[in-house]
C-alpha positions in Angstrom: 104.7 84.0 100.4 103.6 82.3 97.0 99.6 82.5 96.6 99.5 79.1 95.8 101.7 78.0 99.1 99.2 80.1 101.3 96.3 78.5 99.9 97.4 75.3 101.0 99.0 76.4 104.4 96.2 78.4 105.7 94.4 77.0 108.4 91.6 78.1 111.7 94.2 79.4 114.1 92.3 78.3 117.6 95.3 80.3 120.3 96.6 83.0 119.7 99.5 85.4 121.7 98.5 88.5 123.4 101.3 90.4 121.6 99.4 93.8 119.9 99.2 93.4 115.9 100.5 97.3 114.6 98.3 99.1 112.8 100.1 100.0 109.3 100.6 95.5 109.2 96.3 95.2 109.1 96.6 98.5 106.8 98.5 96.3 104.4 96.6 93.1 104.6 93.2 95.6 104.3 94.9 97.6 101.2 95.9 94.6 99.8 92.0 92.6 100.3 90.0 95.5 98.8 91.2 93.9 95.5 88.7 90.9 95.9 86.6 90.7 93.3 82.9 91.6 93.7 79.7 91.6 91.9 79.2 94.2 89.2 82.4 95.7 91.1 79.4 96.9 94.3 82.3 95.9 96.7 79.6 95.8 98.9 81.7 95.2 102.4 82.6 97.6 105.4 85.2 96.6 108.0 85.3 97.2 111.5 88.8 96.8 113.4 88.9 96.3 116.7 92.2 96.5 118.7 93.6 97.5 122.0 91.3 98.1 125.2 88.2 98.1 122.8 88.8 94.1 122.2 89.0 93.2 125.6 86.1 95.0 126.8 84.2 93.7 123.6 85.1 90.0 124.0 84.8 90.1 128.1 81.3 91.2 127.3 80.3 88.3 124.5 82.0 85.9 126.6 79.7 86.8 129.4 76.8 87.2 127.6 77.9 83.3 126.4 78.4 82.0 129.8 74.8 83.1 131.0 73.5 80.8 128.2 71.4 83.9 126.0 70.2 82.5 123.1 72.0 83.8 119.8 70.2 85.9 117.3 72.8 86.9 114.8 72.0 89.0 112.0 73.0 86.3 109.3 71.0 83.0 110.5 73.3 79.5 111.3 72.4 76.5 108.8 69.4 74.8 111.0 70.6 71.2 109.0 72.8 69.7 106.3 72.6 66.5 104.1 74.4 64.2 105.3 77.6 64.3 103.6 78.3 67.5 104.9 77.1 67.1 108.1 79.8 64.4 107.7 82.6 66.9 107.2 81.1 69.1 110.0 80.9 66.1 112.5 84.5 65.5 111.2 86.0 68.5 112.2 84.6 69.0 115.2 85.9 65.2 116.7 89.5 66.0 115.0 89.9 69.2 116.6 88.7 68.1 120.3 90.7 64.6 119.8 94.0 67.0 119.3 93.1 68.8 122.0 93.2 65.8 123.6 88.9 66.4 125.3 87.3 63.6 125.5 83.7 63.1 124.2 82.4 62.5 127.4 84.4 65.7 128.7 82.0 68.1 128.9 83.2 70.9 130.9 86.5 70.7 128.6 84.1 71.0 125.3 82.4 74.0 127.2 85.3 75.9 127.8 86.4 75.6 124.0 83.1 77.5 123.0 83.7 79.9 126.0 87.2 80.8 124.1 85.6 80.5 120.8 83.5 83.1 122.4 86.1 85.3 123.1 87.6 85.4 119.9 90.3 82.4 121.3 92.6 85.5 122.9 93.2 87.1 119.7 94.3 90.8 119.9 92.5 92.1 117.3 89.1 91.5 115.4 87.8 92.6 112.1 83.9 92.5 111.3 83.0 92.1 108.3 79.5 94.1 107.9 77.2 95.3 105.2 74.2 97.0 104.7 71.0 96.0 105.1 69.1 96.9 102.0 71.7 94.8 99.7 70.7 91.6 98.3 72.0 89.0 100.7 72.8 86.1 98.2 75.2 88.3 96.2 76.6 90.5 99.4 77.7 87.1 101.0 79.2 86.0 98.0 81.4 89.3 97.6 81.7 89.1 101.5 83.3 85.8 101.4 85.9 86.9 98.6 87.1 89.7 100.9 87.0 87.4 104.2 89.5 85.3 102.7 91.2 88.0 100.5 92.1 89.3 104.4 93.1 85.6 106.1 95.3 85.1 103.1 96.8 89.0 103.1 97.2 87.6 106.8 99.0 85.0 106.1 101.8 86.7 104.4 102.6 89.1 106.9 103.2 86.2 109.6 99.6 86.3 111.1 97.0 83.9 111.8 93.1 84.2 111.4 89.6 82.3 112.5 86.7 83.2 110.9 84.1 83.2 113.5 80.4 82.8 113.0 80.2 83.0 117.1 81.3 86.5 117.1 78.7 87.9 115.3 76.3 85.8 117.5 75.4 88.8 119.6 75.1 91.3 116.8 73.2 94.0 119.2 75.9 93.9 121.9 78.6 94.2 119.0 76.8 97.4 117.0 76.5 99.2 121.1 80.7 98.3 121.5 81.2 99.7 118.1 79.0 102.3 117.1 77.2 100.8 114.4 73.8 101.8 113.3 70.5 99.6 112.7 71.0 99.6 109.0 74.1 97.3 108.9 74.6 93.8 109.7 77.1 91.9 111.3 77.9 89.1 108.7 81.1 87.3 111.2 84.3 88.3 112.9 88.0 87.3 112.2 90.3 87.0 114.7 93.4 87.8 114.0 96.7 87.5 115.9 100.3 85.9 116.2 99.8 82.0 116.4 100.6 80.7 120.1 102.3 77.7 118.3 102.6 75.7 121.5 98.9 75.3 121.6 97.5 72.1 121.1 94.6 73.1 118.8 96.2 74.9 116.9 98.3 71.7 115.6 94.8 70.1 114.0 94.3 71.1 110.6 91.5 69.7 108.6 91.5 68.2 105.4 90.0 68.7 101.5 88.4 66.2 99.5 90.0 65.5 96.4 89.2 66.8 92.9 87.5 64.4 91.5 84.7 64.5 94.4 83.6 67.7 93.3 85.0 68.6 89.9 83.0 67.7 86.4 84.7 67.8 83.1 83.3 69.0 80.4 84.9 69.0 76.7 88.1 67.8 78.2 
């Protein structure tokens, strides 16, 4: 696929088939990402893929731990508040994707059960952490961390594959590190679910959209 076409055809994928990913296709997209460009070349990420059994017990757990209402605590604190013309967008996205799902605003248990699959990584058979340590500066790290996070979705992409980057996977960073292994000093900055598409599913026909250049763009000399 043509860089340029995937940047424009990516999109959340919200459903996904239970059909196992093989390990040498995420060796490719992985071999492929650790080119993203980083800060004074630190490449300051880690990976974690999880696959297999391992998912399912890992996402049975955060989905339980989501249903009994415990109060997130991820390593990386949510935005508390935007200005309003993001919150805009946010609000935007949220009413486009439940209106394709066809849930109504008043439907609450329907809105519930999105977040309960949101929770659960929306089915997807595999999911790659993106963590880091904790003594690096955090303003840089996320910066090289977001390079590689869509270096991956992209590398996805290519080989057929569809990815959601999930802040609500790394909501539970404590019950994630005991699943995995992981040790104090690193943090959980998200999870990307990754899978083939279940192209049938209604949410995963919504796509959002982009403002135009000249919303955000300055010109200088030109």
């Amino acid at each position: 696929m043509e860089l340029l076409t995937a940047l424009r055809q990516r999109q959340s994928i919200r459903a996904f088939k239970g059909d196992p990913v093989p390990r040498e296709v995420i060796t490719k997209i992985l071999d492929a990402a650790r080119w993203s460009p980083s800060w004074g070349n630190t490449q300051p990420w880690e990976l974690v893929v999880v696959g297999g059994e391992a998912v399912k017990r890992l996402t049975a757990d955060l989905v339980k731990t989501f249903e009994q209402k415990v109060p997130a605590n991820p390593d990386v604190p949510m935005p508390l508040s935007f200005p309003d013309v993001y919150k805009t967008r946010y609000m935007a996205c949220a009413s486009g994707l439940f209106g394709a799902m066809g849930i109504a605003r008043e439907d609450k248990a329907g809105r519930w059960g999105h977040m309960v699959r949101m929770a659960g990584g929306f089915g997807a058979p595999v999911i790659i952490y993106v963590i880091f340590h904790s003594d690096l500066n955090e303003p840089y790290t996320m910066w090289d961390l977001g390079a590689i996070t869509h270096a991956i979705v992209l590398a996805a992409l290519d080989s057929g594959l569809g990815t959601c980057i999930e802040a609500q996977l790394a909501h539970y960073p404590d019950l994630v590190r005991s699943h995995l292994g992981l040790p104090t000093t690193h943090r959980i900055a998200v999870g990307i679910a990754l899978g083939y598409p279940d192209t049938g599913a209604l949410a995963n026909a919504f796509r959002t959209d982009r403002e135009p250049l000249e919303t955000f763009v300055r010109w200088v000399g030109y």
